[in-house]
N, C-alpha and C positions, 0 to 999 in steps of 0.2 A: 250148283257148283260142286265142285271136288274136293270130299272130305281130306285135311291131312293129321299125319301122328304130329302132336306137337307136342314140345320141350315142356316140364314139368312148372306149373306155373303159380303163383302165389294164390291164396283163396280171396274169394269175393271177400272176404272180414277185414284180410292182411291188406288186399289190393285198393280199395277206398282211401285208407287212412295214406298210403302213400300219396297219393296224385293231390290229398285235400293239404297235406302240410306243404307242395311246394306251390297250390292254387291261391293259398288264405292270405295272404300277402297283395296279391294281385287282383283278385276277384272280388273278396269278400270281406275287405278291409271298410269298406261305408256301413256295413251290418252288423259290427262290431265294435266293443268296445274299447280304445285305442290300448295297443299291449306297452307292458314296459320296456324300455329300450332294451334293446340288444348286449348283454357283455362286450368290453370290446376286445380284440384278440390283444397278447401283448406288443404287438408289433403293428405299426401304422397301417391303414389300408393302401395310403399314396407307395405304399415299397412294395417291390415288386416279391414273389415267393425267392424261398432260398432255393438249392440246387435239389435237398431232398426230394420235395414237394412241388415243384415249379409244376409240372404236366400231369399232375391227378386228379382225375376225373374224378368227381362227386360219385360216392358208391351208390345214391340212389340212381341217380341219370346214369350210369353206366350199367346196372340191371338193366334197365328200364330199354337200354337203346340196345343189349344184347340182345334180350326178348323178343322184339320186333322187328332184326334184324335176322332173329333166327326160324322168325314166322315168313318176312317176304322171301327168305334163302330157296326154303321148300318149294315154296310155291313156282321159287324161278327154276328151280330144278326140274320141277314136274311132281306131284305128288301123283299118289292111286288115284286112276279116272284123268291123268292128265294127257291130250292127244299127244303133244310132241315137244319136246326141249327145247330151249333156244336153241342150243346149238345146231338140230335136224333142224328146225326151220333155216337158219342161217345158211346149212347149204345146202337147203333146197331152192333158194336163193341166188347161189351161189353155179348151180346147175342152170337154172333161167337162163342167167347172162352168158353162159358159156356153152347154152343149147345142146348140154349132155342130156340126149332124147333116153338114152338106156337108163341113167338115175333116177328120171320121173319117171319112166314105164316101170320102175320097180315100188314105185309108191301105194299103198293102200288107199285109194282114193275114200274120203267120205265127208259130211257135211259138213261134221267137227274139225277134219284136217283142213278142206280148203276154207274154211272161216279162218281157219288157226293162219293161214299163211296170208291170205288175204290183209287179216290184223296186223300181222308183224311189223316191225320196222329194222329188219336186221343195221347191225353196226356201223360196216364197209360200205354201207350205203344211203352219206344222208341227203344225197340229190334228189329231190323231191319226185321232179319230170322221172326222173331213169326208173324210180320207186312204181309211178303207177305207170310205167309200162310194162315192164316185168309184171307187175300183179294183173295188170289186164291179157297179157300172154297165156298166164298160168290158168287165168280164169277161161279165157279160149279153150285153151289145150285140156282140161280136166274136162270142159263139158264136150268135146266133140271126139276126142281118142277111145272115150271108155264107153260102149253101150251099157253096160251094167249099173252106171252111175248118171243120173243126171241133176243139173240142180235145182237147187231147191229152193223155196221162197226166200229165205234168212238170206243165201248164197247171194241170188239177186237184190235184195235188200243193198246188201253191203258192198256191191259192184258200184250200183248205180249212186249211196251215198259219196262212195270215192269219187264217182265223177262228178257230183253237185261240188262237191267243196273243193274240189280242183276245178271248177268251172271249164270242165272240157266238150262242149258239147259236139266239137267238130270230129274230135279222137272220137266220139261214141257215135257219131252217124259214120263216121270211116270204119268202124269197127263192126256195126252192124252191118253194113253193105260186105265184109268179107263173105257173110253166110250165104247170101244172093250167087253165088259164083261153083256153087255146089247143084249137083244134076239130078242127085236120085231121091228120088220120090219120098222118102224116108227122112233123110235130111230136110228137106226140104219142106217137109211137115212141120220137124223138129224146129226149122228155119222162123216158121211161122207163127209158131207157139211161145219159141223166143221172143219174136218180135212183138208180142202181144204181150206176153211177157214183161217186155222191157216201158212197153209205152206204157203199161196199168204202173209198175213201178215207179217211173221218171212223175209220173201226173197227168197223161195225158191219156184218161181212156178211154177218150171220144175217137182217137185215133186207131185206140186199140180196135174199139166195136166195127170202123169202119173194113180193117184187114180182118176181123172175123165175117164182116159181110161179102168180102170177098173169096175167102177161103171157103165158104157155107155155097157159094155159087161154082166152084170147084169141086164141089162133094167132099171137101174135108171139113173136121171139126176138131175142134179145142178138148184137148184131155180133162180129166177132172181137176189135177191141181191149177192147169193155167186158166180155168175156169170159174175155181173159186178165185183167183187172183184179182181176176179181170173184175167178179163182182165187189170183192172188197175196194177195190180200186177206183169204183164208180159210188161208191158207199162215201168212201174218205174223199171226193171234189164233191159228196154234197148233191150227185145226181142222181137220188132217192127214185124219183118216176122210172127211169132208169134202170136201176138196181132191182127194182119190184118187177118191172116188165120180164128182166133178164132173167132173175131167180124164179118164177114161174117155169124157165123151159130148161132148170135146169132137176137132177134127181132131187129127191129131198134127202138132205145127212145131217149131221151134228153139225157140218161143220156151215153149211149151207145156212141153217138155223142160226147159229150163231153169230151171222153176218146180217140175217135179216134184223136180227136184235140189236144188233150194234146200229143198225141203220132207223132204229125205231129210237132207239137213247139219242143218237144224233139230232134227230125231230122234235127230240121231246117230250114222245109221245111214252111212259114211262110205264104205262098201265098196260097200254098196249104189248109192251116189252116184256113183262109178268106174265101176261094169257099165254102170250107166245113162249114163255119158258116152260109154264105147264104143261106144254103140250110134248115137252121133252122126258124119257123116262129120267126118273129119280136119280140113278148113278151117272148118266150122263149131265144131267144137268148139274151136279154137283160137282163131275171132274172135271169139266171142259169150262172154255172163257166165258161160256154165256151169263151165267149169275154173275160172275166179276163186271160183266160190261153194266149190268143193270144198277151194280152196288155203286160202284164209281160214277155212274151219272147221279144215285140218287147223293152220295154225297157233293156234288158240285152241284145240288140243287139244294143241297141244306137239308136233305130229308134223311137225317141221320138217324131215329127212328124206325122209318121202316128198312133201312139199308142193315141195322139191325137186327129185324126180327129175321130177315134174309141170310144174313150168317148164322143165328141161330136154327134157323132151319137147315140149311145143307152143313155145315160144319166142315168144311175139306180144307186142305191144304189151299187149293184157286181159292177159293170164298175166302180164305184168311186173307191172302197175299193181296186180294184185291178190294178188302175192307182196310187190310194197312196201307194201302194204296191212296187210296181216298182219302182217309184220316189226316196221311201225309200232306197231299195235294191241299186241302182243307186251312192245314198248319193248326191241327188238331193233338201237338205231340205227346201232350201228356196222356191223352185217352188212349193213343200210341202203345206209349211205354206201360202205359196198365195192361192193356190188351194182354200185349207179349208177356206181360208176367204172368197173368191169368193164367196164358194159353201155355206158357212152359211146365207151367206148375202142374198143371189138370191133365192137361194131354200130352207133356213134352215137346209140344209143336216148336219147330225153329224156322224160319224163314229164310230165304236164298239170299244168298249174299248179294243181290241189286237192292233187295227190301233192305237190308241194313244201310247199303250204301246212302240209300235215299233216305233214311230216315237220321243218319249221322250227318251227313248234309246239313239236314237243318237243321239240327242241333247245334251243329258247329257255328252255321249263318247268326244263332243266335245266341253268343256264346256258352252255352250249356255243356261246358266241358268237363265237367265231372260224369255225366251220361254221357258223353260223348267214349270216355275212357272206358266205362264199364260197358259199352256195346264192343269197345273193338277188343276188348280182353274176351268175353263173350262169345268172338268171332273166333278169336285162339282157341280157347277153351271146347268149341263145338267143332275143330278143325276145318273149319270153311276157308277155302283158299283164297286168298285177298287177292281178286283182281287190277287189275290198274288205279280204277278210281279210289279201292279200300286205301292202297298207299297211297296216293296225292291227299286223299284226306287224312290218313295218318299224320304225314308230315304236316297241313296243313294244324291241325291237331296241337302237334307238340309247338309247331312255332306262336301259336297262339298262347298254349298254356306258359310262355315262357323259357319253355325247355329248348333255346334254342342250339344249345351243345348236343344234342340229341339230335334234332332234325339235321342237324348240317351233319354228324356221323353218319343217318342215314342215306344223307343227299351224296354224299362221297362215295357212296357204295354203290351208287344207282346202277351201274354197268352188272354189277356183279350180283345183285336180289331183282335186277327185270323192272326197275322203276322206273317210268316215263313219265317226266314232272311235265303239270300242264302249267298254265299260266297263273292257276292260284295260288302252286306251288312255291314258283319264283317270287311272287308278290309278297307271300306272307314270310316265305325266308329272309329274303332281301330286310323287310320292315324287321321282324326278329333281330337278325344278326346287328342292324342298326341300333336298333334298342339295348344292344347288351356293350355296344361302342367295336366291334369285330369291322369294322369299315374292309380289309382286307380282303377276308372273306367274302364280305357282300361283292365287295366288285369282279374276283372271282365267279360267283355265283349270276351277276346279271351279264357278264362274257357268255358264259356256256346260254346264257336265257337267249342272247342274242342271235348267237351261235345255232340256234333252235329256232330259231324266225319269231322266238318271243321280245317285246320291247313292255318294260315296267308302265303302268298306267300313272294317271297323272299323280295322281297321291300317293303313290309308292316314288315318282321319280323325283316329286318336291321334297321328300318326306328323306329319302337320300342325298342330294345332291346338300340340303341345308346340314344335315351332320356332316357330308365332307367340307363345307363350306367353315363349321365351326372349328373343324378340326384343321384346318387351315391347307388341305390338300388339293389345291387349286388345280394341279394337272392333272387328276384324275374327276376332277370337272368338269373340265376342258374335252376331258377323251366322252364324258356322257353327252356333252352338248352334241360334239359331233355326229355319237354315235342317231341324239336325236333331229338332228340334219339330213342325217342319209337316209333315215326314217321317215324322210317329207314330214318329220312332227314339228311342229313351232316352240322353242323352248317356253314356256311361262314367265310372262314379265314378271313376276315375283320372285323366280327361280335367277333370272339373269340379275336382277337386283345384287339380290345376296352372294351371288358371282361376280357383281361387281364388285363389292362392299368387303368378298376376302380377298379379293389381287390386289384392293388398295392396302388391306392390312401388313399383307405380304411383302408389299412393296414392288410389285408388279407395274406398276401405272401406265404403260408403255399398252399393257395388255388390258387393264382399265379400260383405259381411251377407247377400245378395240370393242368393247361389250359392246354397244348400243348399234354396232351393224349388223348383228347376229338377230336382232328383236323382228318378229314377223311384220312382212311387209303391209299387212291387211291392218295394223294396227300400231307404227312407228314412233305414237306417241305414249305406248301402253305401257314401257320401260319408264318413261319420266313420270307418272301419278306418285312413286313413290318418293317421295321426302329423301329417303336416304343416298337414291340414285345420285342427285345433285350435289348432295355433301359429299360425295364418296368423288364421283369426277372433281370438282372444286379443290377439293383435299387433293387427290391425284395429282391435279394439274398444277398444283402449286408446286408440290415436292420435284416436277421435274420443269419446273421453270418456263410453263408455256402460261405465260398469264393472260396473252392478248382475245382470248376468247371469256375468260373471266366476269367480264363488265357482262356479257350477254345472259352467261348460265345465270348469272344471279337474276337478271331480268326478268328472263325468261321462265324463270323458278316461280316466281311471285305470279305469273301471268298462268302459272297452271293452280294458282291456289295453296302455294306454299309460303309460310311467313320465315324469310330468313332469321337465323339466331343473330344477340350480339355479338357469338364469338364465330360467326361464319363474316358476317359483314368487317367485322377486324380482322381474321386472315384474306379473304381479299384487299382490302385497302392495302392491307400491311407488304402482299406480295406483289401488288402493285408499285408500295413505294423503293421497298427494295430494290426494284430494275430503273429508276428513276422514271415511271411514268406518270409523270405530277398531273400532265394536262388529263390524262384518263382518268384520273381519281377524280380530277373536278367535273369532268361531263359525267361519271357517273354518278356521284354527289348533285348535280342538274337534275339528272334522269329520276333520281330516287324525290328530290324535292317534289316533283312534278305529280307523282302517284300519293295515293289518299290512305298506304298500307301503315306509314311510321307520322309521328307527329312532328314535323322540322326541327327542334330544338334536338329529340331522341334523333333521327337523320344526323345531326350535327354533331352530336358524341361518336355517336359509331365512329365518322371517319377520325375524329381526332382522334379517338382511341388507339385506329389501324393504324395512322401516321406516328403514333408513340410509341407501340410497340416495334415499327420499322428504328424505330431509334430517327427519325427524322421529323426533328420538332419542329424546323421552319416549313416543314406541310402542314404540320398540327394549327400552327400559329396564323397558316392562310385561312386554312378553317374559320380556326375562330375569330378571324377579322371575318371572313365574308357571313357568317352568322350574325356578326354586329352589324356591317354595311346592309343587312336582311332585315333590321328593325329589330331583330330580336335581341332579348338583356340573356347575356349567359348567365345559366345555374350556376347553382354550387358546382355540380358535378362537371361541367363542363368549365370552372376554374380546376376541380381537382386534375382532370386527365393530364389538360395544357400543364401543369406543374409537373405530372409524373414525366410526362412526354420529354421538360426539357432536363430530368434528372434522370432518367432510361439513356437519353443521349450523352450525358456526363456533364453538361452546361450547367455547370452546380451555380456560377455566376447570374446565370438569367433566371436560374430557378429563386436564387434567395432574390433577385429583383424583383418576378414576380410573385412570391411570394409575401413581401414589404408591401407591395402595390395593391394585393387584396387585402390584407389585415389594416392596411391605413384607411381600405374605402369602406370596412365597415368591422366589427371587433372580429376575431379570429375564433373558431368556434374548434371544438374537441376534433373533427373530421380533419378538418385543415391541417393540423397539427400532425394527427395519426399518419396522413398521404407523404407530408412531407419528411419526417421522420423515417417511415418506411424506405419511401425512395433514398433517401440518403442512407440508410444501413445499406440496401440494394446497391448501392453506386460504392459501397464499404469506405462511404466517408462517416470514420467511426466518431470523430472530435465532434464535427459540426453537428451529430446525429444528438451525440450525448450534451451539446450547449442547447440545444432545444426543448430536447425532455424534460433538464433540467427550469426553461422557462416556460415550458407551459406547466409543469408541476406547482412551480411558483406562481401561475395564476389561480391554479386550483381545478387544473383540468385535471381530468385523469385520462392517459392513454389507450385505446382497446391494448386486450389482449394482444392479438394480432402485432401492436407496437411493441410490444413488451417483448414478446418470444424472437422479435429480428433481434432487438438489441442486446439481451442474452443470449443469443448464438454468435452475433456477430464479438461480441467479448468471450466468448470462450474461443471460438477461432486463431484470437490473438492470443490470447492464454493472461486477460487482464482481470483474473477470477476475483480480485480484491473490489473490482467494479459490480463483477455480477451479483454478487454479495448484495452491496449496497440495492442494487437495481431491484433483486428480489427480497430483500428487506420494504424498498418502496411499493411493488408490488402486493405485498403480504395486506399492507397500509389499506390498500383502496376496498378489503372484505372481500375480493371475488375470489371463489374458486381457484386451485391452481389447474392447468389444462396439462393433459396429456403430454403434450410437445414440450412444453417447459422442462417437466419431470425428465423426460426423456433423454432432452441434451445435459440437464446435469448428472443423470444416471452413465450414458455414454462417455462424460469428459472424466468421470471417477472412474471407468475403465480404462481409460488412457492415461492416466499418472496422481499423482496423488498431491497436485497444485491444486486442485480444486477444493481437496478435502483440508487440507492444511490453510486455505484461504479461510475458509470456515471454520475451523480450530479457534484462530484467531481475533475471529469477530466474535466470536461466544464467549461470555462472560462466566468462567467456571463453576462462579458460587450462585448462579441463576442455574445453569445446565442442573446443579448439586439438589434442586429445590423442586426441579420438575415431577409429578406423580407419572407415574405410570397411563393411569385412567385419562390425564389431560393428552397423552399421545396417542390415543387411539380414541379421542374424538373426532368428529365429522369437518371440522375442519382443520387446516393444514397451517397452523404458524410456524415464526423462523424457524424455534426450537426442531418442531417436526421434520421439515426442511431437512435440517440438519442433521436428526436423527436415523430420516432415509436415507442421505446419503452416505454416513457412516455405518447403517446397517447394511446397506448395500453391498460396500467395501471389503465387509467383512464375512458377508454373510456365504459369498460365493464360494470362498476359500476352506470357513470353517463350519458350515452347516452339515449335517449329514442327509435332511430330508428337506427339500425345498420349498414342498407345501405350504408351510407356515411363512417363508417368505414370499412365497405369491401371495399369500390371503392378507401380508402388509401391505404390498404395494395398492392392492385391489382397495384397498381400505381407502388407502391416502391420495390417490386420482386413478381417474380411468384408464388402465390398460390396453395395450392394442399388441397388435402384432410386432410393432418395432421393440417395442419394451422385450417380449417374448424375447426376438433375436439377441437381444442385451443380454440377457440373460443366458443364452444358450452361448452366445461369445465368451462371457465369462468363465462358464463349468469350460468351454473347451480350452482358452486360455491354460489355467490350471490342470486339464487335463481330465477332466471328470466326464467323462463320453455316458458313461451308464444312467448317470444323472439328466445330461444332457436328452437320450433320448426317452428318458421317464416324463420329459418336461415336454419333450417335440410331442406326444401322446398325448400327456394332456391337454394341449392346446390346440391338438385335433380336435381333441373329446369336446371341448368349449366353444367348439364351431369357427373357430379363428383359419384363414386360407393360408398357410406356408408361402411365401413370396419367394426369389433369387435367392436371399441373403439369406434365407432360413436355411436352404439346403447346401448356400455357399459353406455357410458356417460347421453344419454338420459335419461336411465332406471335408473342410481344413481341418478341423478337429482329431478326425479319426487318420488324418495323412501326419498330423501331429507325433499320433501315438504310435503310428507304423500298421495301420491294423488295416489292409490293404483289400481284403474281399469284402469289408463292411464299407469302406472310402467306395469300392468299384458298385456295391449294392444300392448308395445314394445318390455317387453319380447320376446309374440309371433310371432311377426317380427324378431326379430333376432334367433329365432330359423328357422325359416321358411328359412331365408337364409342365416343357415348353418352356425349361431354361436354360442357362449356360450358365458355365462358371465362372470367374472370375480370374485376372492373367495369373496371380501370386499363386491363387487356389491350384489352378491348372498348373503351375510349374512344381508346385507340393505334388502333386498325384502324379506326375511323370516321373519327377524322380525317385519315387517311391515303386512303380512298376519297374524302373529300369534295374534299380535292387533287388527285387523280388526274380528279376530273372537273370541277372549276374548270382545268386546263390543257387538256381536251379542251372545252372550250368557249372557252378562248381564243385556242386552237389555229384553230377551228371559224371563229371572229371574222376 
């Protein structure tokens, strides 16, 4: 290949350490000892850059993608030794189609030009058909206009490849038959030699031999090239007897020789192939193919060895090229890459840029991209012009190493550096760009692929469509399905799945519904194995009120070996009751007894359950007669639901009746108590909630948690904090833990006014408060006192703290923290106004692995609309869009009329 001048370039010392710090992360993280975390920047990851910085490429990836953008430029240019430009090919092209006979009579015709056009793919032209007829044109016209030139083996090579993979074989017997129509004796030789020609090449040259036997009957004969043609061609179908009969009658030459060797390694016959090389002088056999044919059989025989001592004996360039050949072929890389060092160091030997390509290949196949790197620097360094394959493995290269801002810089330029991406290309970009979250991009990038008659393989298109899936971009889903439709490809029932499962998230359902006729016909039911298909239509189909198919999916679900949930069998029932279809809720309740998947008592909750969250307790209540009329004694559990059921409905009457009616038939136990209390905060009957607490307390129950935390919310609601007091005084009583949520709502209701704090003033006994140590509030557990000491630290702390650390490491102390506390907290500094505070806090509570929800970034964004600070409010905004929130109305009416000022001054400004 054609050496070129290249751009000055970092040394083998500098060049390592770059590619190993952005590989070590990625590659070589299980070989290592785990590093320590990262600094974190002062500013959140979830925010987007500021305006400075927003579009700055990493200085190492932007070396890195100049480099090699300024290695394919040359090469598309044309370096020294390069036959012709794009551009001269393009309109030589361009002269075909418009049969300007004077532009091609002024061409230099020769083997390299018409290979070079034959290859090309000019721009203007990406119809495939119109493509090989022009190049079959040009391939006419070159060989029969110009006596001085005709072509050459490679020539024909590459004719008749184009027409195997254009499958045209009718264009090539119409195409031969134009020669037949020619008179003179000359031609007509030429005619013949062609056609012998064509047939040794296509594969057929039994066909060949027979138009030699008739041309030999004519008194003409076959020239020396169509003659080695013909025997190598009888050589590669394997028609050895054949090949021996023929090469007898022909001269004996190198190259003649060379073919009979190839047809001995073909046999087998290995030894024999050595006698017969001996018999070649010393410089011939060293520069021509025949040692390489013998080296590459004995390595595919494992005899590496003597293929060995074989190199060592002729030492050439072929002998190199065709021991690395083997080595290759073998997947021998390492002894590869020694070789080449040896051999650069000793002799300076470099190898043609196919040997690299081949040997980067499979490096790459096995991710060995650090060698991968230092061959294609290598290839710069020794000015070897990168062919097509050099760049598709480049790019494939960087999108593997991660670099995938790099690869898609150079995928953008492709027009302009001569890069013709093949399909591993697109594959490994596509997966890249996905991996870094660039979805945009990718779908850009598999347009043009398609565009190019490429379509993404299955695990490039599952491996896509599931990130646009999570990212919630359902119509650019939609556009892949179809585009694998017109593709006659069958989408993958896994792929349609999670296609379903985001139009139900979306809210699509209409289009939900729609999934399951798109699923290949060969396999209809290969969409329903997954579990989530059924939830996902189910869920759909509730939200837009088609229930009458309902009773079946669920059926039909269990009958492919899926066990429905409890809370799948309660939204059915429940969307059932809702439309009032009672009698289908009891055939399906029939249907379900019938089957051996649930135990009939568990059957008998589920629907009472569904029937009480419809709020419709006289279906609950058919239930649980026809489970009695069944023989069966109802549980516990199925007294609790029926209770919830009639106090979800509001029948606080039937509830306290049936409630009477189970504690008379047997004592009433801690559950019963918890259900019913519940429900009644739920139903926010507060009196009745708190006469019962108060008498299961006086039995000496104690409440769950769970009871506790409605009834302090549902009294701080009312603002009856002299209650809540009491309630977590009685709380304090039973020894457990206080929970998160507790803390939470009295942390919240002391941001909202200071009844809570003053309710607790009150209850505290001064000259006790006076007595407390220190060391007793920062024990492990949390009495009244403490209680009361967070909440008054709380109070105060927001306003007159200057570093908040030390009040988070209270809170952390005296219950578990979550994300809501967090918000609390950040509500508070922005209350006050303390933004700088606020986002020192929103940082660390990244840092501690806590996920930002709405309110977090609600809060943010009201804060800073507080203070007027309008490009830091517009900076958080788009963080919270970005992940998939919105704001809230108050929020969003702070931020508008904050922009509508900001541009009422720049027009007064203006004025």
């Amino acid at each position: 290949m054609p050496r070129l001048p290249l751009p000055p370039l970092p040394s083998r010392s500098r060049r390592r350490p770059l590619l190993l710090g952005i590989l070590s992360n990625t590659f070589s993280s299980s070989t290592r000892a785990p590093a320590a975390p990262p600094t974190l920047p002062p500013l959140s990851p979830l925010l987007p850059r500021r305006a400075d910085d927003a579009n700055a490429l990493a200085p190492i990836a932007y070396a890195m993608a100049d480099s090699f953008r300024n290695w394919f430029l040359l090469s598309s240019r044309g370096g020294a030794g390069a036959v012709a430009p794009r551009a001269a090919l393009d309109a030589i092209y361009t002269a075909l189609a418009s049969e300007d006979a004077a532009a091609l009579d002024a061409l230099p015709l020769s083997q390299e030009l018409v290979l070079a056009v034959l290859r090309h793919r000019p721009r203007h032209l990406p119809d495939d058909n119109a493509l090989l007829l022009l190049r079959l044109r040009f391939f006419d016209w070159s060989g029969s206009s110009r006596r001085h030139y005709s072509h050459t083996r490679a020539v024909y090579h590459a004719v008749f490849r184009l027409l195997s993979r254009a499958r045209r074989s009718a264009v090539l017997v119409d195409w031969l038959r134009l020669f037949s129509n020619t008179t003179a004796s000359s031609a007509r030789s030429r005619f013949h030699d062609t056609l012998v020609v064509g047939y040794a090449v296509a594969g057929d040259p039994q066909r060949g031999l027979s138009i030699l036997g008739r041309m030999r009957f004519g008194g003409l004969d076959l020239d020396a090239f169509s003659s080695r043609v013909l025997l190598n061609s009888l050589v590669e179908a394997s028609l050895h007897d054949y090949a021996d009969s023929y090469a007898r009658l022909l001269v004996a030459s190198p190259v003649v020789t060379s073919i009979r060797i190839k047809s001995l390694c073909r046999q087998a016959r290995i030894r024999d192939a050595v006698d017969l090389l001996d018999t070649l002088p010393f410089d011939q056999a060293s520069s021509g193919p025949a040692a390489g044919l013998i080296i590459t059989e004995m390595c595919r025989c494992g005899c590496f060895d003597d293929a060995a001592r074989l190199v060592d004996k002729f030492s050439s360039a072929d002998v190199y090229d065709a021991w690395i050949h083997g080595l290759i072929e073998a997947g021998r890389l390492d002894a590869t890459l020694q070789f080449l060092s040896d051999k650069k160091e000793a002799e300076g030997y470099i190898p043609d840029g196919h040997r690299y390509d081949n040997l980067i290949y499979c490096l790459l196949r096995n991710n060995r991209l650090e060698e991968v790197y230092d061959l294609l620097v290598e290839m710069m360094e020794e000015g070897i012009a990168p062919g097509p394959s050099t760049m598709n493995t480049t790019l494939c290269f960087f999108c593997k190493a991660g670099l995938a801002e790099v690869a898609a810089h150079l995928y953008r330029s492709r027009l302009e550096l001569g890069v013709n991406p093949n399909k591993d290309v697109y594959e490994n970009l596509i997966r890249a760009l996905c991996r870094v979250g660039d979805t945009e991009e990718a779908c850009l990038v598999l347009e043009q692929a398609i565009a190019e008659g490429y379509f993404p393989g299955r695990q490039t298109f599952t491996m896509f469509t599931n990130v646009l899936c999570q990212e919630g971009k359902v119509d650019k889903v939609r556009v892949l399905l179809d585009s694998a439709l017109k593709q006659e490809t069958s989408p993958m029932d896994s792929v349609l799945a999670k296609y379903l499962v985001a139009l139900c998230k979306s809210g699509d359902v209409e289009a939900a519904c729609a999934v399951p006729q798109m699923a290949s016909s060969k396999s209809p039911k290969g969409l329903y194995r997954y579990e989530s298909t059924y939830k996902s239509l189910i869920q759909a189909l509730i939200l837009i009120k088609r229930v009458d198919v309902l009773p079946r999916l669920i059926l039909e679900m269990q009958d492919m070996g899926h066990i429905p949930s409890r809370s799948l069998y309660q939204s059915v029932v429940c969307a059932l009751c809702e439309v009032s279809r009672y009698a289908e809720v009891l055939e399906l309740l029939n249907n379900q007894l019938q089957r051996t998947g649930l135990h009939p008592r568990v059957c008998y909750n589920y629907f009472i359950a569904g029937a009480g969250h419809a709020k419709k307790a006289d279906m609950a209540r058919e239930v649980y007669n026809q489970m009695e009329y069944a023989g069966l004694e109802p549980s516990g559990d199925s007294n609790f639901l029926l209770l919830m059921s009639y106090l979800r409905s509001k029948r606080i009457g039937d509830a306290l009746y049936f409630f009477n009616f189970i504690r008379n038939k047997k004592a009433p136990c801690t559950k019963l108590y918890n259900v019913f209390i519940s429900g009644l905060c739920e139903a926010r009957k507060l009196e009745q909630a708190m006469v019962f607490w108060r008498e299961a307390r006086e039995k000496g129950l104690v409440p769950s948690i769970c009871c506790y935390e409605q009834l302090v919310l549902l009294l701080c609601s009312v603002k009856d904090y002299d209650s809540v007091v009491k309630v977590i005084d009685d709380f304090r009583e039973t020894g457990r833990p206080v929970s998160a949520f507790l803390c939470n709502v009295l942390l919240l209701h002391t941001l909202r006014g200071s009844g809570l704090l003053e309710a607790w003033k009150r209850s505290i006994d001064q000259s006790e408060l006076a007595t407390v140590k220190p060391e007793q509030i920062q024990g492990k557990g949390i009495g009244r006192l403490l209680i009361g000491e967070l909440i008054m630290m709380f109070a105060g702390g927001i306003r007159n703290m200057n570093d908040l650390e030390d009040l988070e490491e209270d809170l952390e102390k005296h219950f578990p923290v979550d994300i809501y506390t967090y918000n609390m907290l950040l509500r508070g500094l922005s209350m006050v106004g303390r933004m700088d505070s606020a986002c020192n806090l929103f940082n660390r509570l990244c840092r501690k692995a806590y996920e930002p929800n709405r309110w977090t970034f609600d809060i943010m964004i009201h804060g800073f609309c507080k203070i007027g600070d309008r490009d830091e409010a517009e900076r958080w905004m788009e963080a919270m869009h970005r992940n998939g929130f919105y704001p809230t109305w108050y929020t969003m009416r702070l931020y508008n009329k904050l922009a509508l000022r900001a541009n009422d001054r720049k027009v007064i400004s203006f004025v």
